[in-house]
Kinemage of the C-alpha trace (Angstrom):
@kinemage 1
@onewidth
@group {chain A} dominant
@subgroup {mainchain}
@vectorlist {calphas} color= white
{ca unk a 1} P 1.027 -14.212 -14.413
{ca unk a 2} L -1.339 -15.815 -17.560
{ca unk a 3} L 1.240 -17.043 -20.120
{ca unk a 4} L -1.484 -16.627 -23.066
{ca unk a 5} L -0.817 -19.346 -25.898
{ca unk a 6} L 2.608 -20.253 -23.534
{ca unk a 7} L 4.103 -16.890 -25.782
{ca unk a 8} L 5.049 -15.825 -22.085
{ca unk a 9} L 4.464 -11.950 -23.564
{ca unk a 10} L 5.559 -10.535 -20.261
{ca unk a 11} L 8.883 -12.175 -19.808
{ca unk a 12} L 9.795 -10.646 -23.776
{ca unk a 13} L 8.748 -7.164 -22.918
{ca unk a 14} L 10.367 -7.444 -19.978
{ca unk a 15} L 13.733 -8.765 -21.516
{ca unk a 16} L 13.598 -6.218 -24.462
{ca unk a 17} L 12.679 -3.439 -22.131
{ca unk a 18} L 14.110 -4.005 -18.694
{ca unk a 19} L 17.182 -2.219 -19.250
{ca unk a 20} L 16.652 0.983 -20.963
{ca unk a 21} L 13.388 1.990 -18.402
{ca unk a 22} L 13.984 2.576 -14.693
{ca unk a 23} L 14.368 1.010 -11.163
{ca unk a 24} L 10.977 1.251 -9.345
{ca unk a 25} L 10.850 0.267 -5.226
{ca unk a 26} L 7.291 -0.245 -4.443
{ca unk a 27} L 6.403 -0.439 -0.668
{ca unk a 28} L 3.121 -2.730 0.620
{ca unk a 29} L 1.966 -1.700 4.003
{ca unk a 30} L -0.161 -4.378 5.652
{ca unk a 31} L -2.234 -3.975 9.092
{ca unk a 32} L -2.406 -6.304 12.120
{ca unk a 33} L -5.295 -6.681 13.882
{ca unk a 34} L -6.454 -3.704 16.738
{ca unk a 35} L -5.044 -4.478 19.666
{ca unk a 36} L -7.221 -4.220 22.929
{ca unk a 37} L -4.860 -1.299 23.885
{ca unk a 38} L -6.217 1.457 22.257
{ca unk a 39} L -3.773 4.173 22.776
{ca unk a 40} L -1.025 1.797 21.347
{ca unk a 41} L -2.264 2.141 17.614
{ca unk a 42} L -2.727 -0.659 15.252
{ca unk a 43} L 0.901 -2.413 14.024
{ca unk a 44} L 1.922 -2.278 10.576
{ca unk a 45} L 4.147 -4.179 8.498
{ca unk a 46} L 6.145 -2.545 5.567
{ca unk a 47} L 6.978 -5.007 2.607
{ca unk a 48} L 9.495 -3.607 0.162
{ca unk a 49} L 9.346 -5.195 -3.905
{ca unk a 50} L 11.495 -3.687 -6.746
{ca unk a 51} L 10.767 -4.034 -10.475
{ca unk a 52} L 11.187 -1.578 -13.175
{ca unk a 53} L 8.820 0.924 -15.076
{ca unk a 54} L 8.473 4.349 -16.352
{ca unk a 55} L 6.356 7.843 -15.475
{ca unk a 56} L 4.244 9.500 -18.119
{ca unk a 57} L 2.298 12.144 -17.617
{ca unk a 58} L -1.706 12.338 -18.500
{ca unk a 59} L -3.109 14.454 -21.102
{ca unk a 60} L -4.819 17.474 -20.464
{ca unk a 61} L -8.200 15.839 -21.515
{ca unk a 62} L -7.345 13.250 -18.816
{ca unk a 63} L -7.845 15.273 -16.119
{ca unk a 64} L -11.042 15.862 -14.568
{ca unk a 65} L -10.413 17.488 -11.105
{ca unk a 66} L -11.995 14.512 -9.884
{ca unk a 67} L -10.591 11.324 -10.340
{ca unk a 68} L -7.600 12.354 -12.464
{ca unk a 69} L -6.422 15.599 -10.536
{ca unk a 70} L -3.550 18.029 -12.036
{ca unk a 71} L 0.099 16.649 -11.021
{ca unk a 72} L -1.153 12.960 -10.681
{ca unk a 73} L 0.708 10.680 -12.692
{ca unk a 74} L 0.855 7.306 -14.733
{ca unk a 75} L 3.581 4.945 -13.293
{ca unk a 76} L 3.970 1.803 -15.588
{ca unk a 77} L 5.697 -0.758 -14.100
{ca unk a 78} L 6.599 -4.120 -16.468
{ca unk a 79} L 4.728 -6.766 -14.843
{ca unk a 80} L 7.440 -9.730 -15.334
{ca unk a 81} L 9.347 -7.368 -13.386
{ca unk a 82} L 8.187 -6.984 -10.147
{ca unk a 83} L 6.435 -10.129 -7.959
{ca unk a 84} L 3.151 -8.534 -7.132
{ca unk a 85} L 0.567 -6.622 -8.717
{ca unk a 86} L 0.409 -3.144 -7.383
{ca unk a 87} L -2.493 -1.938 -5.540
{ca unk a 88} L -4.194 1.511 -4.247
{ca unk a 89} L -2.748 2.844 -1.205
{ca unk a 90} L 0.913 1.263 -2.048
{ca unk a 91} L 3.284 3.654 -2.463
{ca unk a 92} L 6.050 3.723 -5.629
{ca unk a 93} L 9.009 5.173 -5.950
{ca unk a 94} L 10.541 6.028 -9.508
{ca unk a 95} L 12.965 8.656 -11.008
{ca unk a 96} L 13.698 10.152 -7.486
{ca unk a 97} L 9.487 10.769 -6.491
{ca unk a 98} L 7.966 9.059 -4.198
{ca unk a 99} L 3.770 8.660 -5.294
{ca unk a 100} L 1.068 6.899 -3.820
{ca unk a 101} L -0.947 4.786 -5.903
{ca unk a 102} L -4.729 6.623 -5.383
{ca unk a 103} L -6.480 5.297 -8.603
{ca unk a 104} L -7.195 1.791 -10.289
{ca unk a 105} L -4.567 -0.489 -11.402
{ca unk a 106} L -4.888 -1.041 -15.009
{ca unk a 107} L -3.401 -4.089 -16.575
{ca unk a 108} L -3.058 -6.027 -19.692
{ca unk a 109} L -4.598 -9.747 -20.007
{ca unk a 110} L -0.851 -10.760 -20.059
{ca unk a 111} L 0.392 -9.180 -17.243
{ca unk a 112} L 3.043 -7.701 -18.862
{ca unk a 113} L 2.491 -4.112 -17.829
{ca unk a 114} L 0.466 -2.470 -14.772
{ca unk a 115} L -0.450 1.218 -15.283
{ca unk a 116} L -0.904 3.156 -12.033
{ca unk a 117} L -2.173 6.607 -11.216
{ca unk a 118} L 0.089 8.040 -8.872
{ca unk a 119} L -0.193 10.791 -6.487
């Protein structure tokens, strides 16, 4: 993470917020190469991270049909939290729903939150 002007942002907002948002387990699922079997299917490996965050929901004007569809929603996880940046196609759970991450991961130059749209 950038620690801009060593104020290490992140770390504060996590500190000040960590305890009054909620758990968040998000799951990385990373492919091995094809095997020369075909019927066999391609192996996986599941890697599980935990952090903490919050769901909001988008506004009305948000939501497009396209790219922002009705029922997706924003998952905000504190980046000082969690030891990866979240990317499309990991999945998130958070307040007892399990999403998939389908849009862009939006972040702050300090890393101190990611904003994901969830599916």
């Amino acid at each position: 993470m950038p620690n801009i002007f060593n104020a290490n942002i992140a770390g504060k907002i996590n500190k000040a917020l960590g305890n009054m948002v909620f758990p968040v387990t998000l799951v990385r699922k990373t492919y091995g190469a094809r095997p020369e079997d075909l019927t066999r299917g391609i192996d996986s490996v599941e890697t599980t991270y935990t952090g903490r965050g919050f769901v909001s929901d988008y506004k009305d004007s948000e939501i497009d049909g396209t790219s922002v569809k009705q029922g997706d929603r924003k998952v905000v996880i504190l980046g000082a939290s969690i030891s990866v940046v979240p990317t499309v196609n990991d999945t998130v759970t958070i307040e007892g729903e399990t999403r998939l991450i389908v849009g862009p991961v939006k972040r702050d130059p300090a890393d101190a939150v990611y904003e994901c749209q969830a599916r």
